[in-house]
N, C-alpha and C positions, 0 to 999 in steps of 0.2 A: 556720077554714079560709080566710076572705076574707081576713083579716087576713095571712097566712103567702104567701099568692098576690101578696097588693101588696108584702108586702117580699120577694120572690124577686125580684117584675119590677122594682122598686125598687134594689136593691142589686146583684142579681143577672143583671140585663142583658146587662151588658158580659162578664162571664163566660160566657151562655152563646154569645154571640157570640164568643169565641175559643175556647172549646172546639168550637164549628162546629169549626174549623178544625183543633184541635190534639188534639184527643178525652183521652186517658188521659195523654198526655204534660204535662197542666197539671198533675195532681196529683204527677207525679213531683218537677215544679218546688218543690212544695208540701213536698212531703215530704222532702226535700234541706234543704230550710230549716229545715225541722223539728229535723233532725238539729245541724244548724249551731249555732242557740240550745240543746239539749239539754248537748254537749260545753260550749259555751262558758258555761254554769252551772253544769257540773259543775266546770271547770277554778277560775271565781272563787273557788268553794265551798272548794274544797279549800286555798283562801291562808290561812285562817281559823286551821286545826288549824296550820299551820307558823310562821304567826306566834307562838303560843304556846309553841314546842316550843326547847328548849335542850339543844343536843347531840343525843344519842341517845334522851332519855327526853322523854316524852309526859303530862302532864300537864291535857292540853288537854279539855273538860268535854262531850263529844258532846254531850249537852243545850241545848248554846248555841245549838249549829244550828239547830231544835227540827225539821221531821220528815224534813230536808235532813241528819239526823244517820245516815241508813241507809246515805248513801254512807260515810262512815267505818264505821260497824259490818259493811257488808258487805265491805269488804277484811280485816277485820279479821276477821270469820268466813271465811276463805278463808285463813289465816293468813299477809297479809301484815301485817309488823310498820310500824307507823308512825312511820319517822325524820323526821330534816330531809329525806336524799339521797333514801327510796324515795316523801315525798312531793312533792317537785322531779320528780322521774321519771314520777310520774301525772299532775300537771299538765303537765306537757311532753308527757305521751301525750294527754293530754284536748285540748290545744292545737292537739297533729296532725291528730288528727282531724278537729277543726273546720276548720280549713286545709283539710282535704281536703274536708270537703262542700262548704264556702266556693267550693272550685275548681269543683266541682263542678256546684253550682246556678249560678256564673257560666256554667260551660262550657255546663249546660243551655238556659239564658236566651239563650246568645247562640246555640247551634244552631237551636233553636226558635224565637226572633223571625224567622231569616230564612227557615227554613220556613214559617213565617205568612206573610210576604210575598210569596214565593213561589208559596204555593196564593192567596193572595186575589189577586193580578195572575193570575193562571193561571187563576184560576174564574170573573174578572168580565172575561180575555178571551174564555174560553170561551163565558160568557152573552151578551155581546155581540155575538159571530157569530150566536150563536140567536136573537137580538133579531129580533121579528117586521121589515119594513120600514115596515108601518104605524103600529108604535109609534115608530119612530126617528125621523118626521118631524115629529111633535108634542116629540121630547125637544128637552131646552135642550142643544148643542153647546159653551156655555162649561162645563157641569157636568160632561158626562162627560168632557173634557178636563183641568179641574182635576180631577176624582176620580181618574183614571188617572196623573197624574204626584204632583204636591203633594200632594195628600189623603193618597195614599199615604203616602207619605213621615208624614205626619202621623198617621197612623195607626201605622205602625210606632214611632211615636215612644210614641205611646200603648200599645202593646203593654208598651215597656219598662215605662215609667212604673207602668203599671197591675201589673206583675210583681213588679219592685220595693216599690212599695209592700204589696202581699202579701203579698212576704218576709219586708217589715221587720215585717206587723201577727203573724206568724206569732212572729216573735222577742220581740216586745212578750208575745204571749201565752204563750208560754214561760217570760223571765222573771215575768209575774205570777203566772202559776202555781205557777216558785219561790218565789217570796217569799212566796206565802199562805202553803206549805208551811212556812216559817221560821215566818213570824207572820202571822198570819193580821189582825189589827186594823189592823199598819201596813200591810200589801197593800189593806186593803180604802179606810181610810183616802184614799190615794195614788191608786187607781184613782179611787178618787169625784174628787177633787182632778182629775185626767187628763179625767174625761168631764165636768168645766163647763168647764174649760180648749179642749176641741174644739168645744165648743156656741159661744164665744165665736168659734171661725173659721168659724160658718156661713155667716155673711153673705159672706165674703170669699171661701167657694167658688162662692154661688150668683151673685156677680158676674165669678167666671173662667171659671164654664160659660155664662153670659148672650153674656158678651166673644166667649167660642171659637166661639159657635154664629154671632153676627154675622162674627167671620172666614169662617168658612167660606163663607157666602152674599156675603159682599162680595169675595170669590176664584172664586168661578164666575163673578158678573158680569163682572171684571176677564178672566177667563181667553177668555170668551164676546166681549170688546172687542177683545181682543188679537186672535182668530181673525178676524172681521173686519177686521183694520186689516192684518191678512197679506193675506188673499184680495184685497182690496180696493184694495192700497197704487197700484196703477197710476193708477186712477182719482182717488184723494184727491189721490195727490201731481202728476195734472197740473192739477186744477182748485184746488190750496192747499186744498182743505178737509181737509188732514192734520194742517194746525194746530190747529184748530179739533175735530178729530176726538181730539187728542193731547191736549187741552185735562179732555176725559174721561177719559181713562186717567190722566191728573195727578190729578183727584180721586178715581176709587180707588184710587190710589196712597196718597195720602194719608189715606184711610178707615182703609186696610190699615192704615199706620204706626201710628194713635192707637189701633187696635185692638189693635195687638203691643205698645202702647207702657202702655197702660193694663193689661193682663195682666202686662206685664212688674214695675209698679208696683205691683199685687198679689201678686205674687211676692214682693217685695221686703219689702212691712208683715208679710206673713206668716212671713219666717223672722227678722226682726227680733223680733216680738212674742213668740214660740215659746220659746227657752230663760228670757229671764225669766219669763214664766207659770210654766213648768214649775221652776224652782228656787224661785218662792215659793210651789209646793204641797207641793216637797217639804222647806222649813226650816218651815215651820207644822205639817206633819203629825209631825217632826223634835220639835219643841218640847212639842205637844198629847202625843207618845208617853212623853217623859221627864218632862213635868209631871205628870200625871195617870193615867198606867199603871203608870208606875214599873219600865219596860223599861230592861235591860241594855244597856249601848251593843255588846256583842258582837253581840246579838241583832239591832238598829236597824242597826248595822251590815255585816251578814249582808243585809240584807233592805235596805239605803239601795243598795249596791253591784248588787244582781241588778236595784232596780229606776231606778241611772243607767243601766242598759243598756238596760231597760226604757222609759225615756225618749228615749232616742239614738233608738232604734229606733222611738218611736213621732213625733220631730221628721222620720226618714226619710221612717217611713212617709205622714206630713202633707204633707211637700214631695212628695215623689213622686204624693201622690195628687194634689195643686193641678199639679203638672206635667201629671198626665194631664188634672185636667176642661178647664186649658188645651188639650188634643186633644182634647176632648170630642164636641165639635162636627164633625170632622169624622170622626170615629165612629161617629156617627149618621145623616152625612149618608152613608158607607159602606153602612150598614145599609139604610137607603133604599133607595139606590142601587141596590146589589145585590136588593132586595124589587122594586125597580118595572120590572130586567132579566130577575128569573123572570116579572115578570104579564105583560110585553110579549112571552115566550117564541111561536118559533115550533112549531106543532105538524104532525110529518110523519107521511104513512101509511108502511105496511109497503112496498109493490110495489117494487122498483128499475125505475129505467126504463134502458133498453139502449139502443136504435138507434131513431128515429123509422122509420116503416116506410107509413103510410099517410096520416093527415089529420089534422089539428085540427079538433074539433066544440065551438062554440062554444053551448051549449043556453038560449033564456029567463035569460042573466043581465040579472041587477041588484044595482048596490052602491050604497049611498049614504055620502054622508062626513055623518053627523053627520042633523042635518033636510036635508040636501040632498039629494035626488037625482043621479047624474052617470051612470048607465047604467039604460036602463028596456028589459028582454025581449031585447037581443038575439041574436039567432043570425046564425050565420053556418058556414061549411065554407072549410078549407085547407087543399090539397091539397099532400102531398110534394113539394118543390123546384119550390115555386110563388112567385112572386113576387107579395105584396099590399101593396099603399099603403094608409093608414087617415088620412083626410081631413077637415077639418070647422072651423068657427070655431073660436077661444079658450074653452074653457069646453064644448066639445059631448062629450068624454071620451076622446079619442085615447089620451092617453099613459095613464088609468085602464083601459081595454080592452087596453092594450100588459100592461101592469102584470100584470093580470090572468092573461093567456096566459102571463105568465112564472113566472108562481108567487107575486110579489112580493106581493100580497094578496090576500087573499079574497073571492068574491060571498057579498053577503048572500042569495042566491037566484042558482036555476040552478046550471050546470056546465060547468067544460073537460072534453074529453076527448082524450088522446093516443092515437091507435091503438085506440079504443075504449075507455079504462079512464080512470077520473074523474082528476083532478087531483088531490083529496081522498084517492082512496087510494093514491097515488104519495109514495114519500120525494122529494117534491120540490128537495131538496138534488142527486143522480141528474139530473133533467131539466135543474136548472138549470147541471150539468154540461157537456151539450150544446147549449147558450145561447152564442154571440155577439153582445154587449150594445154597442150604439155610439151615445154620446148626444154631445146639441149641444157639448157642453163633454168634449172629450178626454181621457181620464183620460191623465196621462203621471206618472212618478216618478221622483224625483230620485235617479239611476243609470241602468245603461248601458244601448244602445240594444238588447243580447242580454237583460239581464235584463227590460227593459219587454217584449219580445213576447215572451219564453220563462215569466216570472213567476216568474223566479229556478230554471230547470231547470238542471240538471246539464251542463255544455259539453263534449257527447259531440260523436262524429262525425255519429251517427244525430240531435241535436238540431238540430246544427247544418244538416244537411240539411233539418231542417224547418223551420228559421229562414230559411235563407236561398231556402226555397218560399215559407212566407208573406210575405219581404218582394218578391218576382215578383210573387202573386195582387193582393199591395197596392198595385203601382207606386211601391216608394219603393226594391226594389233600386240602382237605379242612384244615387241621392241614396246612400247608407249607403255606397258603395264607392268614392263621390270622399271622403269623408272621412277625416283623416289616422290615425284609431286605429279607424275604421271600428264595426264592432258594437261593440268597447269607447268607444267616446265616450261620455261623462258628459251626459247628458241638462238639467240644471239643475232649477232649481223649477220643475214643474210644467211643463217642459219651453218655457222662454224664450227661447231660443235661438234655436226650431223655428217654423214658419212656422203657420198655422189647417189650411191643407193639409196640411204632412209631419205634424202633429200628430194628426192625421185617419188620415191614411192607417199611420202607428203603431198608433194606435188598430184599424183595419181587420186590420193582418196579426197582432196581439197575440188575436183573437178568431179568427182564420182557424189560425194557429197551436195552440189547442187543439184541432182535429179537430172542432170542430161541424158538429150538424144544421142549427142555426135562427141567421139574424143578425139580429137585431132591432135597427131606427135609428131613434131617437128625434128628426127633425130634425137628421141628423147633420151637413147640411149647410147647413145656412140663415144658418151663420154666417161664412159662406167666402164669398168674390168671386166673379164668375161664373164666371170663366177655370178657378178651382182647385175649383167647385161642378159645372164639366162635367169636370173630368176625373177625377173621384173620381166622378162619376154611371156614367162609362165604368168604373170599376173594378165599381162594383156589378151595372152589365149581363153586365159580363165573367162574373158571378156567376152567373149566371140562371142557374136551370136545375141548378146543383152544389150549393144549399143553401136550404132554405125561405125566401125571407124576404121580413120583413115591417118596413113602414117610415113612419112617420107623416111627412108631408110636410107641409110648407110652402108650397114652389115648386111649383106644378104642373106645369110645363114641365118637372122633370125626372122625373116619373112616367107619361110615355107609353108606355112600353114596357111597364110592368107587368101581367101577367098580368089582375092583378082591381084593383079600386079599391074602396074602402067609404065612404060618404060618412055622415060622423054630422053628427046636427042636433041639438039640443038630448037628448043621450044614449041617441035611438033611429037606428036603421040607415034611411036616407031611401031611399038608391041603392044598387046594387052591380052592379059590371061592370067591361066595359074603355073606355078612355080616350073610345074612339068611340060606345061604345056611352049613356056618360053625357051625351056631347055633344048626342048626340040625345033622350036618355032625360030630362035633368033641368035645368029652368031653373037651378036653385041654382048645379049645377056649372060650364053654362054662361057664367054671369055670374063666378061664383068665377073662371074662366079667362083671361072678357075684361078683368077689371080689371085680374090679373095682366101681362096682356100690354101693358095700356096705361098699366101706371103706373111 
């Protein structure tokens, strides 16, 4: 039973990973081909009896055949008579046929591949939204980059390959099956001949799936280099360290090439080596049958014919299959892939959450990343369209306690609570609905300035009255309408164009624009000048009061207005109050303020 388990998982891998995906439609593929080799050994078959046949009469010794002689005795019990013309006629039926599965198992192959494709970019986007946020920041950004675009591709490629080659083992096994049925010694013969002939291409597979598996990992890095040298390019290309950074992508570049270049080379010894092997198994096996059995050339040749095709089919199947273990590798890393976006899965409760209505109770949390500590016990209360600053040195857990209240990960200990009911039993997808999320770095997208704050909504009348609310709430109205194509202007990458300010405040009406409870700022402005740091401050007081929020600061100076303040110190709550209140209440903040003001 162990034995039967390792060669399932063994050979049978890759299979059941596309039946994942393709369930009952693989063996249709299967079975189509089936047919295909079936007809097209009935069709060889029947050249046998015509060759011998002069005129009208039939002379030809069904016996020759030996158990491939029921196709002629069964027309022949069916009383059709066997001419030249009615056996021309059944080959020519036998031929159609085959044509027609032939069509067939193509049409299948090719429907089906892009259904594969399909569902696997469809499931591994799907999983990827579900991607917890605390797995995503450990993952490697050049992998799932390269696995979403290339991989892909590299996969479907292996989809074919591995198809294909199935086909052809399926026709292989047809014809040998024929040929036993003829003769059984030179089928067995030839097969034996076939299976040292493929033990001789071992080595040359386990060095294209070696090759493919290092492609794939010198493709993520490469993909992982490139992502970098985008985000980055401002910076490299004003201090020249773009040369120098390019210098890197030159050598995976070149990884890449000896990598495609050496598979390629093994491609090449492989179909080189392939037909001669296989002609000097089958002129020996040829020779051993007439010296020593003292077989009829009808018969050898009955059974040489079912098994060139046999052969053909099994040079197919070889290539095809070295095509695929050439995708091997990124097949695998698919598979991965896909296994470590369900372990990272987010898990949500039942409840929908609706309308914030009362307060955020923050109870005895604690998370820690790893052996570290970053939040120890604590609590806290926030009250409906309250405004709270969340304060503290580098490292004391601001934006992990933001995190937190958003949903984005979870306390290892304690609890949020919205309106009294846990965080944990809320479909947190629902709360994070009603989230206004604004971090130091502007999400902006390359399209227009209706689709950045609308998120690609419908350009109704009613949308657009909302659009052009939130761009009021935002203060960037009047900027969007000195513009010559106005909400339609093309934004650029990542919005290049656009100032830290209008960038910002895009940002601002693109969150005010969904109807949110809660706007929660990450520093959204620490990275603005003072001029466009106080008038985006003015937009968020503008706010006060119309939506909860909460905002981890930097600048002190511009959170005197706020409702409450939290001061964290090494991951517990030190202080909490208002502006004046900390002033008098807590040296720390004190001192936090005066350096501010004097440096």
């Amino acid at each position: 039973m162990s034995f039967l388990k390792k060669a399932i998982k063994k050979y049978f891998q890759s299979f059941s990973f596309f039946y994942q995906y393709l369930k009952s439609r693989t063996f249709l593929i299967i079975g189509v081909s089936l047919l295909v080799g079936i007809f097209d050994g009935f069709g060889l078959t029947m050249f046998f009896p015509l060759l011998q046949m002069t005129g009208d009469n039939s002379d030809f010794d069904n016996s020759q055949l030996g158990n491939m002689s029921f196709l002629v005795e069964g027309f022949q019990s069916v009383g059709i008579s066997l001419t030249t013309y009615s056996v021309l006629i059944i080959i020519l039926i036998f031929f159609s046929l085959k044509g027609f599965f032939k069509y067939l198992a193509g049409y299948y192959r090719a429907v089906y591949q892009q259904f594969f494709v399909a569902k696997l970019r469809i499931s591994n986007a799907d999983a990827l939204s579900n991607f917890s946020y605390y797995s995503f920041v450990s993952s490697d950004s050049g992998r799932i980059q390269n696995t979403f675009t290339s991989e892909v591709e590299r996969v479907n490629g292996a989809f074919r390959a591995y198809f294909m080659a199935i086909q052809s083992a399926v026709l292989v096994l047809v014809y040998i099956g024929m040929a036993f049925f003829v003769n059984a010694e030179f089928a067995l013969l030839v097969s034996l001949g076939g299976l040292l002939s493929n033990i001789l291409f071992k080595g040359l597979y386990k060095a294209t799936k070696k090759a493919s598996r290092a492609y794939t990992s010198e493709s993520h890095s490469f993909q992982g280099l490139l992502l970098q040298n985008v985000s980055n390019f401002k910076y490299l290309k004003a201090t020249s360290l773009i040369f120098k950074y390019s210098s890197k992508l030159k050598h995976r570049i070149r990884e890449i090439e000896l990598l495609q270049r050496r598979m390629g080379i093994l491609k090449a010894r492989m179909q080189a080596l392939r037909e001669p092997i296989t002609m000097l198994v089958v002129v020996a096996v040829i020779i051993i049958q007439m010296e020593f059995f003292g077989e009829g050339i009808v018969t050898i040749s009955v059974s040489l014919l079912l098994f060139y095709r046999a052969m053909t089919a099994l040079l197919a199947a070889q290539n095809e299959w070295n095509s695929f273990l050439g995708s091997e590798g990124s097949l695998q890393n698919m598979k991965s892939f896909s296994k470590e976006l369900k372990a990272g899965e987010d898990h949500y409760g039942d409840k929908p959450f609706e309308r914030f209505q009362s307060k955020i109770e923050v109870e005895n949390l604690c998370f820690n990343y790893g052996e570290t500590s970053i939040l120890k016990n604590v609590d806290l209360t926030i009250n409906r369209n309250e405004t709270v600053a969340v304060i503290g040195e580098s490292g004391s857990g601001k934006t992990t306690l933001v995190n937190l209240i958003a949903g984005l990960i979870k306390p290892d200990s304690g609890r949020v609570l919205f309106d009294g009911v846990s965080a944990s039993e809320l479909d947190v997808r629902t709360l994070q609905k009603r989230i206004g999320y604004i971090t130091q770095e502007p999400v902006i997208f390359s399209d227009t300035i209706f689709n950045n704050v609308s998120f690609w909504e419908e350009k109704t009348e009613e949308n657009l009255m909302r659009f052009r609310e939130a761009l009021k709430k935002a203060s960037i109205d009047a900027f969007v309408d000195e513009l010559t194509d106005k909400e339609e202007t093309m934004l650029g990458q990542n919005g290049i164009n656009l100032s830290g300010g209008q960038k910002q405040r895009l940002s601002i009406a693109r969150e005010l624009y969904k109807d949110v409870d809660f706007l929660m700022m990450d520093e959204a402005t620490s990275a603005l000048d003072s001029e466009t740091e106080k008038a985006i401050q003015q937009n968020i007081d503008d706010l006060r009061g119309k939506y909860t929020i909460i905002i981890i600061a930097h600048r002190l100076s511009t959170i005197k207005n706020v409702d409450k303040i939290i001061l964290l110190k090494r991951g517990e709550i030190e202080r909490a109050g208002s502006f004046d209140a900390l002033m008098a209440q807590s040296e720390d903040f004190k001192k936090m303020v005066m350096l501010q003001e004097f440096s």
